[in-house]
C-alpha positions in Angstrom: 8.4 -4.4 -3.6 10.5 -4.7 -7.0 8.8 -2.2 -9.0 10.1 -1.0 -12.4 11.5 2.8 -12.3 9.1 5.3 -15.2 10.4 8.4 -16.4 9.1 10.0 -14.2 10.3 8.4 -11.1 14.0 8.5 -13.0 13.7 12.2 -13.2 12.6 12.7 -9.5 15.4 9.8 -8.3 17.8 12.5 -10.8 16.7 15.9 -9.0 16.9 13.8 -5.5 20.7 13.2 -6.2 21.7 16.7 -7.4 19.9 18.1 -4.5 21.8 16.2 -2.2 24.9 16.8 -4.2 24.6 20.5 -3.0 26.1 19.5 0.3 29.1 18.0 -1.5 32.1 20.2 -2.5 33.3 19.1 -5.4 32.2 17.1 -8.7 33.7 14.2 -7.4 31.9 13.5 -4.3 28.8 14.4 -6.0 29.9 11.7 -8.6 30.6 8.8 -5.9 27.7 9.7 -4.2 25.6 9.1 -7.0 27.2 6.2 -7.6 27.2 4.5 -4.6 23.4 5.5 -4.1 22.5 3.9 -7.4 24.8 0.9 -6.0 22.3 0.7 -2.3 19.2 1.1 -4.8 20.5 -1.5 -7.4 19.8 -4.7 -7.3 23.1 -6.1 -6.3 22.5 -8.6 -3.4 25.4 -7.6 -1.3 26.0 -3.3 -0.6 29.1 -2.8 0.0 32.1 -1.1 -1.6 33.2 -4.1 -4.1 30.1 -5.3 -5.4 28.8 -1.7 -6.1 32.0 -0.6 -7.8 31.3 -3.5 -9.9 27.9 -2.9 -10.8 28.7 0.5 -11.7 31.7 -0.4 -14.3 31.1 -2.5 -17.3 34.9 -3.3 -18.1 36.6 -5.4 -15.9 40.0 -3.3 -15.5 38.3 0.1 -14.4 36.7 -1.7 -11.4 39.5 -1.7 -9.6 39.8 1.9 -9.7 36.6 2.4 -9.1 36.5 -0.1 -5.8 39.4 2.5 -4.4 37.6 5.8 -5.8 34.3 4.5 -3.4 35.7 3.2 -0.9 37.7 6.8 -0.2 34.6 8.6 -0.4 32.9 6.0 2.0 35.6 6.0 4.5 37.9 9.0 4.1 36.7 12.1 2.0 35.6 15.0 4.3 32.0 15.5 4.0 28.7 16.4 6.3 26.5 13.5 7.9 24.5 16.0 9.4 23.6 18.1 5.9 23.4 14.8 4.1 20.4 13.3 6.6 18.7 16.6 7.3 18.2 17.1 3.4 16.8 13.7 3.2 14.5 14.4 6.0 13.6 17.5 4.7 12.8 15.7 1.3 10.5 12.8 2.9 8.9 15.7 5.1 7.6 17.7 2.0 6.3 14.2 0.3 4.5 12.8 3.3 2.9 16.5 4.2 0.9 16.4 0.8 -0.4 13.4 1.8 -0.7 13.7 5.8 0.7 15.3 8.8 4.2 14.5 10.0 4.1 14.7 14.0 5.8 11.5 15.5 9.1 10.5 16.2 10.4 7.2 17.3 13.5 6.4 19.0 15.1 2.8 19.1 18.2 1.0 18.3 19.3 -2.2 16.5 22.2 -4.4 16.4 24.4 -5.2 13.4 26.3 -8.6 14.0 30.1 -8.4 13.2 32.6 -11.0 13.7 36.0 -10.0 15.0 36.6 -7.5 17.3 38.0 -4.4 15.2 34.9 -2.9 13.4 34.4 0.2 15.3 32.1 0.2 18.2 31.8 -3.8 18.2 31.8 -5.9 21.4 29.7 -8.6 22.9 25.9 -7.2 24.2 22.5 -7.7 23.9 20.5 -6.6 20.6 17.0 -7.0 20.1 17.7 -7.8 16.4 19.0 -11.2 17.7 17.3 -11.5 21.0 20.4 -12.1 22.7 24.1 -11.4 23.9 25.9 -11.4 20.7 29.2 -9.8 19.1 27.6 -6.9 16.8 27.6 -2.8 16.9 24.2 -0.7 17.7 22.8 2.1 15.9 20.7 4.1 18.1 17.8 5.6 15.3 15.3 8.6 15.2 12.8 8.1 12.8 10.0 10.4 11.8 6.9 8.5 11.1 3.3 9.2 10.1 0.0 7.1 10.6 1.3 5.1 7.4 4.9 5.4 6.4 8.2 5.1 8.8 11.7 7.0 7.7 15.4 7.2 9.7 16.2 10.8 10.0 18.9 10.2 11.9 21.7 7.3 13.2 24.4 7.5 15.7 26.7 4.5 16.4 27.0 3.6 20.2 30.8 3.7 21.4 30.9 1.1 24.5 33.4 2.7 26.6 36.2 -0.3 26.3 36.2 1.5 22.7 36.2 5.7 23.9 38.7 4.9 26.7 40.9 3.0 24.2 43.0 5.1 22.6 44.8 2.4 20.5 41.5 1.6 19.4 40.1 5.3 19.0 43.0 6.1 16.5 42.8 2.8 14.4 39.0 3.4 14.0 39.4 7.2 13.4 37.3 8.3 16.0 37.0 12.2 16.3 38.8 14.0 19.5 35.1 15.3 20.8 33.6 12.0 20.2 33.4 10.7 24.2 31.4 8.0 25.8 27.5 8.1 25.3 24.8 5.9 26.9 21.8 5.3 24.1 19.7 7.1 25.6 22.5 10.2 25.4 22.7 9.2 21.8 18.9 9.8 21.6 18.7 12.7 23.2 21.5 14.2 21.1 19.4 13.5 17.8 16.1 15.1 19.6 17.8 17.8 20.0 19.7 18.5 16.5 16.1 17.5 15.1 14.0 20.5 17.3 17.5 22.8 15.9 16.5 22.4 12.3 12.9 23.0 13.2 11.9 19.0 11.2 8.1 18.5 11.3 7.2 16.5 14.9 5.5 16.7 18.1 5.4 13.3 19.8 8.1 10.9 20.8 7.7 6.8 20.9 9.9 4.7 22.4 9.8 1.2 24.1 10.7 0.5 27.8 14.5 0.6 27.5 14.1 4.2 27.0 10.6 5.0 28.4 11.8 3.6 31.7 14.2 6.7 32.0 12.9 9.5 33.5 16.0 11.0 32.8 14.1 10.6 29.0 11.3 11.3 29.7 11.7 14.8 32.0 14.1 15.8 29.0 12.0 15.1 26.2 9.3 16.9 28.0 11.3 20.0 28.9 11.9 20.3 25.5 8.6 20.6 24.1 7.3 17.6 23.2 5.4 15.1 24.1 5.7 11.1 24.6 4.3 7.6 24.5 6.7 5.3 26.0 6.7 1.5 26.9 7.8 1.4 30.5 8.4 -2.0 32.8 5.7 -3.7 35.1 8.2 -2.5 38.3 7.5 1.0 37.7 6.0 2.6 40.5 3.4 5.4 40.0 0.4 7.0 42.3 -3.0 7.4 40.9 -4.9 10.2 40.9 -8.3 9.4 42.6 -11.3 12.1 42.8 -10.7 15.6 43.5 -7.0 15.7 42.8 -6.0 13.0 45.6 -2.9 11.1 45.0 -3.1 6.9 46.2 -0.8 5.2 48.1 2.6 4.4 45.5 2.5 1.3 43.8 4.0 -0.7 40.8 1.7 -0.6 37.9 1.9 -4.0 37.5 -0.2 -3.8 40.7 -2.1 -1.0 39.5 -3.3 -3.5 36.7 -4.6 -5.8 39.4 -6.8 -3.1 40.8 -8.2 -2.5 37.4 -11.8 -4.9 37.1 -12.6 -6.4 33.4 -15.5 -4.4 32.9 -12.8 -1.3 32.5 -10.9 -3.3 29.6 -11.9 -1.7 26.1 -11.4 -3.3 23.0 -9.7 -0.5 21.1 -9.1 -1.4 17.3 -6.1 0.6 15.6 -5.5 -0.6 11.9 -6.3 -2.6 9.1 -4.0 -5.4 8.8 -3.4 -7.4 5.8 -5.9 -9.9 6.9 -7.4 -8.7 9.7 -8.0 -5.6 11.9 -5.7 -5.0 14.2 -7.1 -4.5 17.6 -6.5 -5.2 21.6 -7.9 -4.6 25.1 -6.9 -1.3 27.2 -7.6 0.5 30.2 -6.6 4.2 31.0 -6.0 5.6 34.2 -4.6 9.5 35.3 -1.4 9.3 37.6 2.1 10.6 38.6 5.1 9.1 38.6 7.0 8.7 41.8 11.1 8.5 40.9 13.3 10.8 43.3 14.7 13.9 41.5 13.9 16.2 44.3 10.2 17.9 43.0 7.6 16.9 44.7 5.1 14.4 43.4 2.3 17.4 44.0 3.9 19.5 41.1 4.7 16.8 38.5 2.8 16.6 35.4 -0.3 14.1 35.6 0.0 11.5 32.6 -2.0 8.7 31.5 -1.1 5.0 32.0 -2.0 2.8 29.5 -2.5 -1.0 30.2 -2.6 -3.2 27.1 -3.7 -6.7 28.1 -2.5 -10.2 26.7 -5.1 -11.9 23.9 -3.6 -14.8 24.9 -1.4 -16.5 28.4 1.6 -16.9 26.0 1.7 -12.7 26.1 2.7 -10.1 28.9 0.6 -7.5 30.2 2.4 -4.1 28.4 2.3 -0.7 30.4 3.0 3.1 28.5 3.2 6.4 30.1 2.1 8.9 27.9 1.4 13.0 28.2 -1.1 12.9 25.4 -3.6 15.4 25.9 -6.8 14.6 27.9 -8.6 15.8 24.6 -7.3 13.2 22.5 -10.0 10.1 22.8 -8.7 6.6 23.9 -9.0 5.5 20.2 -6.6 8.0 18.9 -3.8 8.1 22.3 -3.6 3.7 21.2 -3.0 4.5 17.4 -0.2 7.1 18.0 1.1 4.1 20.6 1.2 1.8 17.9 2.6 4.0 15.2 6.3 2.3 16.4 4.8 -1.2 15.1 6.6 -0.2 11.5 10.0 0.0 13.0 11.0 -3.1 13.0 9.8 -4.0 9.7 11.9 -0.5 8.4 15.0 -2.0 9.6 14.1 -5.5 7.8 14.0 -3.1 5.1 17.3 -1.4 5.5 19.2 -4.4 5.8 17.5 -6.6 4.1 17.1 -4.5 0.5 19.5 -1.6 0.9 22.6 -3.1 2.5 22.2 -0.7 6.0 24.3 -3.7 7.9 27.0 -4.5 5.0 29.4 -1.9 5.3 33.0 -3.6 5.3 35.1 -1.0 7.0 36.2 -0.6 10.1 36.3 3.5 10.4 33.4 5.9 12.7 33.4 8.1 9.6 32.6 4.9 7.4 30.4 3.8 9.2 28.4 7.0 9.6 28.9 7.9 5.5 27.8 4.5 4.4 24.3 4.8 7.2 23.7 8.3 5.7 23.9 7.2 1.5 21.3 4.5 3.1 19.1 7.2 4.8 19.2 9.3 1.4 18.2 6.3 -0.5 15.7 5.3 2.1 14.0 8.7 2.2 13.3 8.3 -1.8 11.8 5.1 -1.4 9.7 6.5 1.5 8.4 9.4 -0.8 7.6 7.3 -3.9 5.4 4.7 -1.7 3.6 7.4 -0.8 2.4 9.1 -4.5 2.0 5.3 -5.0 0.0 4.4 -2.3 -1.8 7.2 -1.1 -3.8 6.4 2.4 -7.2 7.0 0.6 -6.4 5.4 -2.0 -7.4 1.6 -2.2 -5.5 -1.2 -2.7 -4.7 -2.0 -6.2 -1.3 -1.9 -8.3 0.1 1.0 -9.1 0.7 2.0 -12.8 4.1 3.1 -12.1 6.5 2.3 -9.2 10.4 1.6 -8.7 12.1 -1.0 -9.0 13.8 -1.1 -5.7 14.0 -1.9 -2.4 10.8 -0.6 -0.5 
């Protein structure tokens, strides 16, 4: 991961900045950006305001001045998340493509624990990222990911409603007039859509069950073009398409997998782990799904249902509905399935080496500015583990690399 930074891996981080700078008015948010990028690439342990003002000023006395220079730009200069993020986007597209194609995008969410109750958006709720009820924010995330490499193009902060219909709370926290309540899945949506507007690289979307089992989601990310893999819950009910067309009887797929005998299990392997290849047991099988929305099961689009069984009893059966072409082969429909595996570990990333859970501040607009430097910076490290490690090339150190956060 620590990697020391060659010349030219400086003068690529240099052209990075000063292309992003173009989306910032003046010289001095071009300045504190760079600064405060250099502060979320550094090697400071904490990345927030304080520690990066005073990494970035050698004399005691200017820090101060310095702490209030970046912590305006952070939390109250006027400038665009939206230009900021699609730039980085746009920057991680172009390296990945010269190595392979860009098509997926993944949709989830993680939690950022807080304590108090004034940092905007905070409340008590479940997160995954502590698999539990806790007091934290969520960030609902789009990402755009390849067979090797994961990147966030995009983050939205999720507003519980005991914030958006607070309007003590909406004006301490600076939260914008047009700003109104949004469920996670809106918030997805609303980033699916800005991403098909700016015409980024993509043609699938992955999600896990706490979006898949929408079709509200689903129907919408189909209607606008693209297609999905999504987890859904064993309760789900679907029909299955038998010979000739005919739909069966409407049943969960949990009970779907029942009808399913061993003999149509097939070990499908997907990647090369660090130690071992990565592999499980599926079965495939054509059918519709059978939610109410008023069109009749007859004219829906047939999809496949994938059932990935346990290895072991200490695992659950896992169910995805998918409109992956009937041409793809059962080898390649599991790999683009598993292509949200490096999600998790991106987020371990963020937080854990570029400080995407330390901001301080309490504001939507901080909030939102801090999460977009951390994109930027993100999307560099993205870009420069991909000249470095190359998917055809083996495994061996590289003769140049960065010495940050990867």
């Amino acid at each position: 991961m620590a990697q020391e930074l060659d010349a030219a891996a400086t003068g690529r981080l240099e052209q990075y900045v000063a292309r992003l700078g173009t989306h910032l008015k003046d010289h001095r948010k071009r300045e504190s950006f760079a600064i405060y990028a250099f502060g979320i690439l550094g090697e400071s342990g904490r990345k927030s305001v304080e520690p990066i003002a005073a990494l970035a000023c050698c004399d005691p006395e200017r820090t101060k001045n310095m702490h209030d220079k970046l912590l305006h730009f952070v939390g109250r200069a006027n400038w665009s998340d939206e230009a900021i993020r699609l730039e980085a986007a746009r920057y991680v597209c172009e390296a990945l493509a010269q190595r392979e194609p860009v098509t997926t995008w993944v949709v989830d969410d993680t939690g950022f624990l807080k304590q108090g109750k004034h940092s905007v958006g905070v409340q008590r709720q479940y997160t995954g990222s502590a698999g539990k009820v806790t007091n934290c924010q969520i960030g609902v995330s789009l990402e755009l990911a390849t067979a090797t490499q994961h990147a966030p193009m995009d983050f939205e902060l999720y507003l519980p409603e005991s914030w958006t219909n607070d309007p003590v709370r909406r004006q301490e926290a600076r939260i914008p007039d047009d700003v109104k309540f949004k469920t996670k899945i809106d918030l997805a949506l609303t980033m699916i859509r800005r991403a098909i507007r700016v015409q980024l690289p993509g043609q699938i979307i992955l999600a896990d069950n706490a979006y898949g089992e929408s079709c509200e989601f689903r129907q919408t990310v189909w209607g606008l073009g693209l297609d999905y893999a999504v987890g859904i819950r064993s309760q789900t009910k679907v029909c299955r398409i038998g010979a000739h067309g005919r739909l069966g009887t409407p049943m969960t797929v949990a009970d779907v997998a029942r009808t399913i005998p061993r003999r149509q299990r097939r070990t499908v392997r997907w990647r090369e782990g660090s130690k071992a290849t990565l592999r499980g047991r599926f079965s495939f099988c054509r059918v519709k799904t059978t939610h109410d929305d008023g069109e009749p099961i007859e004219d829906r689009e047939a999809q496949w249902l994938v059932i990935e069984w346990p290895r072991d009893d200490d695992e659950r059966t896992k169910f995805y509905l998918t409109t992956l072409p009937r041409r793809m082969s059962h080898k390649q429909i599991v790999r683009t399935i598993k292509e949200r595996w490096r999600t998790e570990r991106m987020y371990e990333d963020l937080k854990g080496e570029l400080g995407l859970d330390h901001f301080e501040g309490r504001s939507f607009p901080g909030w939102h500015h801090h999460v977009s430097v951390v994109i930027c910076c993100y999307a560099f490290v993205v870009a420069e583990r991909a000249r470095a490690f190359p998917p055809s090339a083996r495994r061996k150190s590289p003769s140049s690399a960065l010495r940050i956060a990867a």
